[in-house]
N, C-alpha and C positions, 0 to 999 in steps of 0.2 A: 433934329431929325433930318436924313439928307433929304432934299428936291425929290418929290415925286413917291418918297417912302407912302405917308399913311394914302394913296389914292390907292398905289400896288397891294396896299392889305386890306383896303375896302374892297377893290376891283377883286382879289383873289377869294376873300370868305365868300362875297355873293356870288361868285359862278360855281365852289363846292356848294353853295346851296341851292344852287339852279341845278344844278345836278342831278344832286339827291333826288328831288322833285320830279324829274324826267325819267331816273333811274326807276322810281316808282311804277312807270309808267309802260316801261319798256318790256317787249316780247311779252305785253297784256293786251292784249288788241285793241288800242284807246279808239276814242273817236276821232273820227278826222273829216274833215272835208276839203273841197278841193278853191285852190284861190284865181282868179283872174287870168293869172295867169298858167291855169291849168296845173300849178304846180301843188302836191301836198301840204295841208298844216293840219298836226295835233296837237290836241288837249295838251300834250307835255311841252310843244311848242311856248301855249297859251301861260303854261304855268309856270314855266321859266322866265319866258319875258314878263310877270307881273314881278318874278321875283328880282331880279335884277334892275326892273327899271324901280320900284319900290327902292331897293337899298340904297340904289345910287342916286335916286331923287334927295332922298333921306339925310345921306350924305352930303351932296353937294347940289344944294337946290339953287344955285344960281348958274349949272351947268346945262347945255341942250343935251340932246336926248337923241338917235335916232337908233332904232330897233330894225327890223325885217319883218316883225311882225302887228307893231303898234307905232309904227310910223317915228316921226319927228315932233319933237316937242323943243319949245324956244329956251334961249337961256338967257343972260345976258353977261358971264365970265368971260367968252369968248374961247370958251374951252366946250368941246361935244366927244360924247362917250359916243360910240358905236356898237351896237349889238346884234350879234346870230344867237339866238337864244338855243336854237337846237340847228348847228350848220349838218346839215346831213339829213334831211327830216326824210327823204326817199328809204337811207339804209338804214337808219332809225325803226321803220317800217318793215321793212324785213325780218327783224334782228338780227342785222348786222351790226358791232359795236364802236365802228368807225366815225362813229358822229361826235358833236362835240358842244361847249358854250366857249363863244367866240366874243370877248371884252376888249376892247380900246379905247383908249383917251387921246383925243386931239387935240393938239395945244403947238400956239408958234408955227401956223402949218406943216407940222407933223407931227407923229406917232410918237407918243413920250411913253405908254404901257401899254403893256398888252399879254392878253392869256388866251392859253389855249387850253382847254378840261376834258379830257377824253375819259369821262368817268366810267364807263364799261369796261375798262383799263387801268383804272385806278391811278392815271398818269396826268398831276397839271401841271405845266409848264405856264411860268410866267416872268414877265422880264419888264423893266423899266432905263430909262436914262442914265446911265453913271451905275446902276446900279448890279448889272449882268442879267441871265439868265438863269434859271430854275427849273430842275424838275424834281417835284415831290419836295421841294425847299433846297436842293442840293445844285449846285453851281453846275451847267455844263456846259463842252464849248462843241464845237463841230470837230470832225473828224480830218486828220489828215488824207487827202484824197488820193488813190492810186492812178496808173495812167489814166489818158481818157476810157483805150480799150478796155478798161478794166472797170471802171466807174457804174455805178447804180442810181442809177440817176430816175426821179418819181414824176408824172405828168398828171397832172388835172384832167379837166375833161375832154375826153381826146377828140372830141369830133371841135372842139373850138379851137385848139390846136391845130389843128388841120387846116380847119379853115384861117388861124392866123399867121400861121408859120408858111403853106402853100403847100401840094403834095412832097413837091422836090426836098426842101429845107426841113417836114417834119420826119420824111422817111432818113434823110441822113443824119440827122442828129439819132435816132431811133439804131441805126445800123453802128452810128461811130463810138457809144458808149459801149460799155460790156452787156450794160440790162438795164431795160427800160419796161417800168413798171406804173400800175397805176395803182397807187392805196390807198383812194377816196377818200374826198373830202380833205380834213383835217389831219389826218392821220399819216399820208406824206410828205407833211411839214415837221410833224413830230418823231416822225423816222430820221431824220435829217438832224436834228436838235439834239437826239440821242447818240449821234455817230456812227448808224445802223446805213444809212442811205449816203449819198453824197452829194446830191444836189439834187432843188424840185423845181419844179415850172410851173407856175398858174395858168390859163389864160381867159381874158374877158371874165368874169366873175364879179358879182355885187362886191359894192364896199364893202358892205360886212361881212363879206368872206375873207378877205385879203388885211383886212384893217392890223391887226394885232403883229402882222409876219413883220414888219418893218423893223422893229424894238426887237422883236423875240428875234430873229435874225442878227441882227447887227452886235447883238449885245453878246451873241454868243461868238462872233467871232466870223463869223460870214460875207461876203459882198454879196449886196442882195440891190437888184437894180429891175427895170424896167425891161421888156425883151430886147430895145433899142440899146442896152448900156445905159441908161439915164436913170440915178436916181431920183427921184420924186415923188410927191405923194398930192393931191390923192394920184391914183391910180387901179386899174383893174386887172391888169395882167401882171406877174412876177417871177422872177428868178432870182433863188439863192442856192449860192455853193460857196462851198472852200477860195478864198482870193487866187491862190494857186490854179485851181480850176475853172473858177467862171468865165475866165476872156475866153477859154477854149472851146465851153460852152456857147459864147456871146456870138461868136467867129462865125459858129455852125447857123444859129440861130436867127442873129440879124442879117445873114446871106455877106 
C-alpha cells in the first residue's frame, strides 16, 4: 500500500461521517451557544468533532489530536491530525451550505493529507503525498488560468485582507484581476480545485482553517505559498493559483 494511503481512507470515511451527522443537523435550528471568543458553536459542531476525533483516536491512538473545538490532545508518533469539525459554523447557521469538515495530518513538518467535505454539496475532495487530488474519488488538477485581466480570483475574509494586504495593495490586486469574489469559508478553495475559480487567498485564519490546502493544493497541480512567496507550514494566511499565475498574483500582493 503506498505512503499515506490507509490514513487518506481513514481521514476520508470519518469526515463523510461527520458530515452526515452535521447534515442532520442543518437548517434544524440546533442549539448553540456562544464561545469566549464570541464566536458561534453548535450541537452539530459538537457532534462532528466526537466523530472524527473518535475514529481517529481509534485509528491511530499514538497520534496528537488538535480540534477547534475539543482542544489538543498528546501523542507521542510525532504525527498531529488537525480538525475544523464544522469550518463555517456562522453560514452553518443561516443555511448557507458553504460550510465544511476540515481533516489533516501533520507529519515531517508538514501536511501529508488533507480533506475538504462540503456535504451540503455533495462534494469531498481529498488529497495526500505522491498520491493526487480527489473529488468525489475522481482525480482533479487546476485549471489553466486566463490573463490576469481575465482571472477569478476567491478571497477569505475581507476585512483581514485589508488589514494584511494595506488599503493600496488590497484595492489593486481587487481592480487588476477580472473578478474578485468572496465564497466563504471553504468553498473558495474548492472552486479553485474544481477549475471553476483560479486562484484564492486566505488571510490570518486558525490552523484548522488552512491545515488540509497545502496537500490539496499542491497535489492538484498548484503553487500555493505564503502571501510573502514562501512556502511553509505552519502557517495562517495562504495563496493558491495556477504556477502560470501566482508570481502575478504575488507581485500585486507582496507589494
Amino acid at each position: 500500500m503506498p505512503r499515506w494511503q490507509h490514513e487518506l481512507e481513514v481521514a476520508t470515511a470519518a469526515a463523510r461521517t461527520a458530515g452526515e451527522a452535521a447534515m442532520h443537523f442543518f437548517r434544524r435550528d440546533p442549539r448553540v451557544t456562544i464561545k469566549a471568543d464570541r464566536s458561534p458553536v453548535s450541537e452539530a459542531d459538537h457532534a462532528a468533532d466526537r466523530i472524527l476525533v473518535d475514529a481517529l483516536r481509534k485509528a491511530f491512538p499514538d497520534d496528537a489530536i488538535l480540534t477547534e473545538e475539543s482542544g489538543e490532545s498528546a501523542g507521542t508518533s510525532g504525527r498531529r491530525w488537525i480538525i475544523d469539525p464544522v469550518d463555517g459554523t456562522r453560514p452553518f447557521l443561516r443555511g448557507i451550505p458553504d460550510w465544511s469538515n476540515l481533516v489533516a495530518l501533520e507529519a515531517d513538518g508538514d501536511i501529508v493529507v488533507g480533506i475538504l467535505n462540503l456535504p451540503a454539496h455533495g462534494d469531498l475532495y481529498a488529497a495526500a503525498r505522491g498520491l493526487g487530488t480527489t473529488k468525489n474519488g475522481e482525480r482533479v488538477r487546476i485549471a489553466e488560468p486566463p490573463p490576469l485581466d481575465q482571472s477569478v480570483v476567491t478571497l477569505g475574509q475581507l476585512s483581514n485582507g485589508h488589514r494584511l494586504l494595506g488599503a493600496d495593495r488590497f484595492e489593486k490586486l481587487v481592480g487588476m484581476v477580472g473578478l474578485a469574489r468572496g465564497y466563504g469559508d471553504a468553498r473558495g478553495p474548492a472552486l479553485v480545485l474544481s477549475g471553476y475559480v483560479d486562484a484564492c487567498l486566505e488571510f490570518d485564519v486558525a490552523l484548522w482553517d488552512i491545515a488540509p490546502f497545502p496537500v490539496l493544493f499542491e497535489e492538484a497541480g498548484a503553487t500555493y505559498t505564503d502571501l510573502d512567496g514562501v512556502r511553509r507550514w505552519p502557517q495562517r494566511s495562504g495563496m493558491a493559483a495556477h504556477p502560470a499565475l501566482h508570481p502575478k498574483l504575488l507581485e500585486i500582493v507582496a507589494g
